[in-house]
Backbone as a ProteinNet text record, in pm:
[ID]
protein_1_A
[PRIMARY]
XXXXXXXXXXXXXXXXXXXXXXXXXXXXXXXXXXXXXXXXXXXXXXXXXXXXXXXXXXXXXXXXXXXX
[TERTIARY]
1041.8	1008.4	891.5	788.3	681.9	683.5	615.9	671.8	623	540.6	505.4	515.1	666	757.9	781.2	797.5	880.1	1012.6	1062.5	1194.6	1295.7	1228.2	1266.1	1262.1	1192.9	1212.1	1263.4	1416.6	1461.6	1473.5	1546.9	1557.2	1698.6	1651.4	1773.9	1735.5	1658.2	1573	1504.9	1516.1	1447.6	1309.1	1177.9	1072.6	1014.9	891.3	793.1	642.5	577.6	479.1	363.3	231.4	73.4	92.7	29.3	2.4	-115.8	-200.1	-326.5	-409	-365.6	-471.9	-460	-416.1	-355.7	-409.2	-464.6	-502.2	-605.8	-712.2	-780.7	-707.6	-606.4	-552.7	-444.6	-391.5	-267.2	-152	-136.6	-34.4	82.4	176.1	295.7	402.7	451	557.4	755	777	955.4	996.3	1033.1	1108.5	1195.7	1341.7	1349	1303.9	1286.3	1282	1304.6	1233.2	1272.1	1265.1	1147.8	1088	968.6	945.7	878	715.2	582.5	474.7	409.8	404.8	329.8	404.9	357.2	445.8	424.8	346	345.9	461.5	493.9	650.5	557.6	444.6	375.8	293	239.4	127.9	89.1	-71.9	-105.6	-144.6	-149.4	-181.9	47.3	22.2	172.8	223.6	302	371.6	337.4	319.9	322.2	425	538	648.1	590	721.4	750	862.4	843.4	941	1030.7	1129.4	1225.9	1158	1069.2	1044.2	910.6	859.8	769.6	621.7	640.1	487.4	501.2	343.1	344.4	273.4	322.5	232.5	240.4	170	169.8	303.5	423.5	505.1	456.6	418.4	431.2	538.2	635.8	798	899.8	999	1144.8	1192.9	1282.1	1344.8	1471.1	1520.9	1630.6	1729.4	1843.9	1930.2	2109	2045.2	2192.3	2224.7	2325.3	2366.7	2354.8	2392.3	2364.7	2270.9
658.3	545.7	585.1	542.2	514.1	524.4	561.8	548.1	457.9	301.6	231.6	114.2	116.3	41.9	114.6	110.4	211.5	148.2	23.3	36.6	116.9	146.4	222.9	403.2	417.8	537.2	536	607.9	640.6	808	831.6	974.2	1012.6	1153.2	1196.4	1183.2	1145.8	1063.8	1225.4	1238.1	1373.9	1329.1	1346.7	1301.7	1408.9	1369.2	1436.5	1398.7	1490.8	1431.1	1557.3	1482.3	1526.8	1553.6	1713.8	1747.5	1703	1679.4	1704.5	1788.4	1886.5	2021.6	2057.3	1968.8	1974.8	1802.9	1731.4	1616.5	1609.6	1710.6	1727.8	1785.5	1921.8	1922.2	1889.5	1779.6	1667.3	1771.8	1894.9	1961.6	1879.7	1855.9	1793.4	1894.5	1872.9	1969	1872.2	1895.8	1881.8	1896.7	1732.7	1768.3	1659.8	1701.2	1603.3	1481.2	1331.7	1301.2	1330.9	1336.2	1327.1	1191.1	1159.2	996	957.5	829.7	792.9	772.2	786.9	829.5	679.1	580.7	436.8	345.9	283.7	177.8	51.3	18.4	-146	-135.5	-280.9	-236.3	-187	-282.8	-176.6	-173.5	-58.5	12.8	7.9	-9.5	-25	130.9	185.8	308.6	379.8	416.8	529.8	537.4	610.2	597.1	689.3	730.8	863.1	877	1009.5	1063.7	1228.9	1272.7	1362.1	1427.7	1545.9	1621.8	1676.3	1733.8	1828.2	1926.6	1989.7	2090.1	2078.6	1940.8	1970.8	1894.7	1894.7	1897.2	1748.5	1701.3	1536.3	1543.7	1423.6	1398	1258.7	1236.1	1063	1158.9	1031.8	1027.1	974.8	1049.7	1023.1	932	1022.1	1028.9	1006.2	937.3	996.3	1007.6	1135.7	1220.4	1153.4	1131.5	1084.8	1215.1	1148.6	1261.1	1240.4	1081.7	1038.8	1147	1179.8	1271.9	1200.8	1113	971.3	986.4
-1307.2	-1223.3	-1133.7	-1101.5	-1021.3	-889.6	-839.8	-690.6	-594.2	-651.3	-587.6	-481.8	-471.4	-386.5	-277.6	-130.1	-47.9	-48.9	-96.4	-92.7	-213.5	-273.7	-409.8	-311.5	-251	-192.3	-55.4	-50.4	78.5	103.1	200	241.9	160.8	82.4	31.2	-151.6	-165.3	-274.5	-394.3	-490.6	-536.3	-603.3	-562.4	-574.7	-639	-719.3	-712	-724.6	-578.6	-501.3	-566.7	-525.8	-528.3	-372.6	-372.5	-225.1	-216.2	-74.5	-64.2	-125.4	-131.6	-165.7	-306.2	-407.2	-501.1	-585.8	-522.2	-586.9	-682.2	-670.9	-803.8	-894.3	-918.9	-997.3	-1056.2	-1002.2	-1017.2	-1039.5	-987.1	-936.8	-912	-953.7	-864.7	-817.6	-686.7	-628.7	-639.3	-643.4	-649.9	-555.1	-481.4	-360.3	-327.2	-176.6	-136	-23.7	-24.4	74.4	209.4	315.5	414.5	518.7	466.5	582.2	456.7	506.8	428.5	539.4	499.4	581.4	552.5	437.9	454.9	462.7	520.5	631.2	579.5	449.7	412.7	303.1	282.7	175.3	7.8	-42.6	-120.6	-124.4	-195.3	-267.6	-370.1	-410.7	-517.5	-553.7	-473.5	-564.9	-546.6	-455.6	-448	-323.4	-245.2	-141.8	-90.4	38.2	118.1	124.9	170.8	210.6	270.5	352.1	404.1	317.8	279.3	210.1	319	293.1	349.3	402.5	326.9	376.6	454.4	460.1	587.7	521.6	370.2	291.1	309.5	304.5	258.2	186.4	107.7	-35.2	-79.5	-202.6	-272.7	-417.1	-378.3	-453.8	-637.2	-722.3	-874.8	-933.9	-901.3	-976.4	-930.5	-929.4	-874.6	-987.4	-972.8	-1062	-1070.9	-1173.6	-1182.5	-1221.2	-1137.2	-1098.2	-1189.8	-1252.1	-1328.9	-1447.7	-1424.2	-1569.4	-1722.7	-1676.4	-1797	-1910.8
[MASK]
++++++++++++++++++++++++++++++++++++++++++++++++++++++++++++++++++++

């Protein structure tokens, strides 16, 4: 799934985001939500968030976590 909605992304959420320093080489990091950083409900490009651990980035992915 995309990450172009912020209601599709809450806190607690397993994402994976483009850091800044990492956007030319479309690096993506694995993380969880912490807050969400853009504030309109959407985006045409992706979402900002705050990871757990502190990093912000534009959300790619949410990882789906269903065993299913």
């Amino acid at each position: 799934m995309e990450g172009t909605r912020r209601a599709d992304i809450r806190p607690g959420l397993r994402v994976r985001v483009v850091l800044k320093p990492d956007r030319r080489s479309g690096k993506q990091t694995e993380g969880v939500v912490k807050d969400t950083r853009t504030r309109s409900s959407t985006r045409s490009r992706v979402i900002k968030v705050r990871l757990e651990t502190g990093e912000v980035g534009r959300v790619r992915e949410i990882v789906n976590d269903d065993p299913a």
